[in-house]
DRENFIPA-297830 format. One line per 2 residues: their letters; for each residue x, y, z of N, C-alpha, C, CB. Coordinates in nm, 4 decimals. Glycine has a CB too. Layout:
<pts>
A	X/Y/Z/X/Y/Z/X/Y/Z/X/Y/Z | ...;
</pts>
This chain:
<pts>
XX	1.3445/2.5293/0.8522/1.3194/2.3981/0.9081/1.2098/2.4113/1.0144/1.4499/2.3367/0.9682 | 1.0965/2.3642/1.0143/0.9985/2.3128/1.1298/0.9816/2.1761/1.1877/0.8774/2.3358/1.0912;
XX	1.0012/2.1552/1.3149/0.9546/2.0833/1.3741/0.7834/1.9704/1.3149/0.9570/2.1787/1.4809 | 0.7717/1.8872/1.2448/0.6718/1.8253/1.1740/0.5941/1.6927/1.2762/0.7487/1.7704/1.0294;
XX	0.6660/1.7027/1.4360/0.6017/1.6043/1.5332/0.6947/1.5266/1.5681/0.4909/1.5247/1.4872 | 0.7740/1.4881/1.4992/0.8642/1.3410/1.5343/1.0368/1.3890/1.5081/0.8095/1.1825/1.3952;
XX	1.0761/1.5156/1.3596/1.1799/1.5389/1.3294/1.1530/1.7039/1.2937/1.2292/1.4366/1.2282 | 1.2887/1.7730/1.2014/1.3151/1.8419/1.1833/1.2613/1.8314/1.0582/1.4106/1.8618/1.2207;
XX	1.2036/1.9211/0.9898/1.1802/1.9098/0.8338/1.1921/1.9972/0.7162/1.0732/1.8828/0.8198 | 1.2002/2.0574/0.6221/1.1601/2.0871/0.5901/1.0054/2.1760/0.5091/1.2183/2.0459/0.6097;
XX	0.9758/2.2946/0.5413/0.8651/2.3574/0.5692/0.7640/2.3345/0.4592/0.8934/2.4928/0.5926 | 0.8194/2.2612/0.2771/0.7512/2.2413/0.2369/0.7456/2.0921/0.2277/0.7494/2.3129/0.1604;
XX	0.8143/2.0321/0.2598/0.8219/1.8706/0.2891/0.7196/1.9050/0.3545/0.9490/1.7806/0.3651 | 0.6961/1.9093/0.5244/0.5942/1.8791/0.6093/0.4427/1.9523/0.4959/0.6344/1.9646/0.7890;
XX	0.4694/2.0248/0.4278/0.3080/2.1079/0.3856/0.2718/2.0111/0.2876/0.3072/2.2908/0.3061 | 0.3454/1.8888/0.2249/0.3186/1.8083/0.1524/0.2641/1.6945/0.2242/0.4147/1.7899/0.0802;
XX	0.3600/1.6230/0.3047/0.3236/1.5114/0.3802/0.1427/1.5369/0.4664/0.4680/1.4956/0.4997 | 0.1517/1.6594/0.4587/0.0032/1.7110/0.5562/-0.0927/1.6880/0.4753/-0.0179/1.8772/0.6065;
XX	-0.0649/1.7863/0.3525/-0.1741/1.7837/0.2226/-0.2393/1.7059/0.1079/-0.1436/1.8479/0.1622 | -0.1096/1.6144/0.1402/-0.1222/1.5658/-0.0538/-0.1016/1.4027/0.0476/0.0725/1.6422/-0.2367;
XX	0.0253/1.3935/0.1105/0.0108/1.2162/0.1378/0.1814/1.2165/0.1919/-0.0339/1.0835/-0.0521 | 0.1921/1.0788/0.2095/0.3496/1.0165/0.2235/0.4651/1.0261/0.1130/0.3373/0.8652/0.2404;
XX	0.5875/1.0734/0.1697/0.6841/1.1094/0.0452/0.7427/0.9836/0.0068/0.8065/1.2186/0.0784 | 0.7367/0.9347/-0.1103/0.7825/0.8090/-0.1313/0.9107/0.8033/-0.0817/0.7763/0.7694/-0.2625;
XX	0.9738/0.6944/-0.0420/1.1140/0.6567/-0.0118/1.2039/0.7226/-0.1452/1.1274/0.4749/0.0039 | 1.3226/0.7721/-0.0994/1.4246/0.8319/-0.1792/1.3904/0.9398/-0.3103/1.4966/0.7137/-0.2296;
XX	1.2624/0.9731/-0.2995/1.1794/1.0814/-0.3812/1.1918/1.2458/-0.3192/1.0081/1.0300/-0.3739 | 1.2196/1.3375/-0.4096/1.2423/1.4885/-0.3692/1.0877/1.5635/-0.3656/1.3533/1.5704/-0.4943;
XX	1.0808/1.6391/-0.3074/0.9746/1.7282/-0.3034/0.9896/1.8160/-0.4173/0.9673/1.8016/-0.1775 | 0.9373/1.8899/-0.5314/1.0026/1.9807/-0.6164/0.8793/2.0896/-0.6118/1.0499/1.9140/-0.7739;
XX	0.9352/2.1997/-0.6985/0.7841/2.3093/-0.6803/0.7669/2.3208/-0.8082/0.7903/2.4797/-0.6017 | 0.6339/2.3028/-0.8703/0.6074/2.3447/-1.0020/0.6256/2.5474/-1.0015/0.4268/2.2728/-1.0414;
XX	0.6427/2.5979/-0.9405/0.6642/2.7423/-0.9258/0.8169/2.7407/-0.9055/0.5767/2.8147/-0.7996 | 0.8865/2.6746/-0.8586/1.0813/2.6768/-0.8589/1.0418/2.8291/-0.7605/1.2117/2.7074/-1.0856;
XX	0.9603/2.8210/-0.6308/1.0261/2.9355/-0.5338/1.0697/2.7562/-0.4227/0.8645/3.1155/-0.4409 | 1.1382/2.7745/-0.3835/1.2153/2.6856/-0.2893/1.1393/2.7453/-0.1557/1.4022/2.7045/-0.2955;
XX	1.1218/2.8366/-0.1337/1.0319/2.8478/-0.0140/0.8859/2.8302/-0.0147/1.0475/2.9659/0.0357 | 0.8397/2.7807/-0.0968/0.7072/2.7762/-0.1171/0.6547/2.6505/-0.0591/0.6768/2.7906/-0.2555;
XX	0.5441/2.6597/-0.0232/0.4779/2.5622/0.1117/0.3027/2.4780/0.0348/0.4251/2.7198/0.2970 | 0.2736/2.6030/-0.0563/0.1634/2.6099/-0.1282/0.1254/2.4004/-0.1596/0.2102/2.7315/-0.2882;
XX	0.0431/2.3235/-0.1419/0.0269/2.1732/-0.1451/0.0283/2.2043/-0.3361/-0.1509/2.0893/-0.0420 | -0.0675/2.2732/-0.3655/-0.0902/2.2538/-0.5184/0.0190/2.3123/-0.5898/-0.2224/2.3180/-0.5712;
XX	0.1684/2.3777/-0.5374/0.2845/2.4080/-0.6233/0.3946/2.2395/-0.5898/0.3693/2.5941/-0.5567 | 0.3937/2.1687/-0.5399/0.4442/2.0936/-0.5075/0.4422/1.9668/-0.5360/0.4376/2.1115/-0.4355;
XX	0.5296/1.8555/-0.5785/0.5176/1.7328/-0.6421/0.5970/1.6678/-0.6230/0.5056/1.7263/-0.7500 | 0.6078/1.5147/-0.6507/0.6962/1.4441/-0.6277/0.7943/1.3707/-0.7091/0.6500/1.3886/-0.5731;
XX	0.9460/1.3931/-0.7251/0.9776/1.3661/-0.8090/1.1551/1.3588/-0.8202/0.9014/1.4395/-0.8772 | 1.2530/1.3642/-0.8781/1.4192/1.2690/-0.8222/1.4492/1.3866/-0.8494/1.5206/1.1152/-0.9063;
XX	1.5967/1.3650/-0.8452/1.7094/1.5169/-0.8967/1.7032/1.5143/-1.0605/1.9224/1.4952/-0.8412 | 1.7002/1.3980/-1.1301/1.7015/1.4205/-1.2461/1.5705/1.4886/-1.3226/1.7371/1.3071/-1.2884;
XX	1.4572/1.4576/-1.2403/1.3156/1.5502/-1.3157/1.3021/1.6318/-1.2690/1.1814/1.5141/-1.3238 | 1.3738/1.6807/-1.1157/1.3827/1.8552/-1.1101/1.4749/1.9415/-1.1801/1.4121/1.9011/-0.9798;
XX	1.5564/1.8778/-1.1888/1.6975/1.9190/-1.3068/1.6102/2.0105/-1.4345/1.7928/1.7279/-1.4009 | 1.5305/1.8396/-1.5001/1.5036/1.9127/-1.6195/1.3557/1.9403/-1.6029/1.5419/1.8340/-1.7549;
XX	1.2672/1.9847/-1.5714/1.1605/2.0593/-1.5077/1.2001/2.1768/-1.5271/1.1305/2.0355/-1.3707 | 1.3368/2.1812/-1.4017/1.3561/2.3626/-1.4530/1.4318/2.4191/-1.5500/1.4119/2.4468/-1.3559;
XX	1.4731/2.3116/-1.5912/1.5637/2.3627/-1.7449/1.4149/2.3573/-1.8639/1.7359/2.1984/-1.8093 | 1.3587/2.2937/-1.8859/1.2151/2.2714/-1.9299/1.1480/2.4170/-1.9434/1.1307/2.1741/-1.8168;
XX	1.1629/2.4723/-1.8176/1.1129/2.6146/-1.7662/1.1519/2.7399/-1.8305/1.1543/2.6347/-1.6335 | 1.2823/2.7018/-1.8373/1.4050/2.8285/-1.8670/1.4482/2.9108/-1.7373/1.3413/2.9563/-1.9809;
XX	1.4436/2.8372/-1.6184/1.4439/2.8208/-1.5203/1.5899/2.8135/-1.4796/1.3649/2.7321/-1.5005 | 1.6851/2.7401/-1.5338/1.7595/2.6645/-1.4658/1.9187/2.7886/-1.4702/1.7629/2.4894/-1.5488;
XX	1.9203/2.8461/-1.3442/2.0320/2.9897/-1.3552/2.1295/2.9802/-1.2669/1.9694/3.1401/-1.3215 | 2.2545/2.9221/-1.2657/2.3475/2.8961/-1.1618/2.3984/2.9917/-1.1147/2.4380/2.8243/-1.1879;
XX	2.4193/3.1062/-1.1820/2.5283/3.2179/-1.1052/2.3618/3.2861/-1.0529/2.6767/3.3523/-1.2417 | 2.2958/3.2827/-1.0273/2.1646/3.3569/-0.9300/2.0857/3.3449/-0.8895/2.1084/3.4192/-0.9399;
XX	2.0328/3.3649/-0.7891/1.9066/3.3381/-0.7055/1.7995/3.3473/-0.7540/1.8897/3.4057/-0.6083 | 1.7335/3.3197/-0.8499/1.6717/3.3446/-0.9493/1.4913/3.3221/-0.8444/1.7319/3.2288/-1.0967;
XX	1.4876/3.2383/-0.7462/1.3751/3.2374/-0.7146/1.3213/3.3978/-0.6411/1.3702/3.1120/-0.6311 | 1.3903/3.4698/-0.6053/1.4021/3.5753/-0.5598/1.3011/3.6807/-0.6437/1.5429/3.5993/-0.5579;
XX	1.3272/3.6739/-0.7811/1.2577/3.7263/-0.8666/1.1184/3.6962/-0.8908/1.3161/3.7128/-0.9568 | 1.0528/3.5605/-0.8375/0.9152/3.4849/-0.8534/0.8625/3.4997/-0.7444/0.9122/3.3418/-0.8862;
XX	0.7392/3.5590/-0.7546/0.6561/3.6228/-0.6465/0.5655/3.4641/-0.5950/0.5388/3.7769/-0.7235 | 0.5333/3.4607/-0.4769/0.5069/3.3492/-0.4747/0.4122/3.3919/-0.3198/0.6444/3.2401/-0.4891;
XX	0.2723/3.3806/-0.3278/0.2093/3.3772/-0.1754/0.1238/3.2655/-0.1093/0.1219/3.4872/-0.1639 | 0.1042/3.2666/-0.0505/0.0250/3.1404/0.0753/-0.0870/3.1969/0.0445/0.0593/3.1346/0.2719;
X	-0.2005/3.1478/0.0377/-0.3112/3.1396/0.0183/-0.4257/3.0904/0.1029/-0.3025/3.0940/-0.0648;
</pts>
């Protein structure tokens, strides 16, 4: 969580709102890369629980018993 000026945020929430624009009302941040820590503006998009759902099932992505982002190398640029 970082501080984004006004609240608490999320680190790739705020790298979106900076980069790309305003998060629509009741819209998720998602990562086209599925690392959850990733900050990167061009891995990031906007979109509900149901199109991140299947995005990462889409992927072959989608692994409940594991941390699966752990395995996806992912750097700042």
């Amino acid at each position: 969580m970082v501080w984004d000026g006004e609240t608490m945020d999320y680190a790739y929430r705020v790298s979106y709102k900076e980069f790309v624009g305003p998060i629509p009302r009741g819209k998720l941040i998602c990562h086209h890369c599925d690392v959850p820590m990733c900050i990167r503006p061009d891995h990031l998009f906007v979109g509900d629980h149901v199109s991140n759902y299947f995005d990462s099932l889409s992927k072959g992505r989608r692994v409940e018993s594991e941390k699966h982002w752990f395995a996806s190398p992912c750097t700042v640029k």
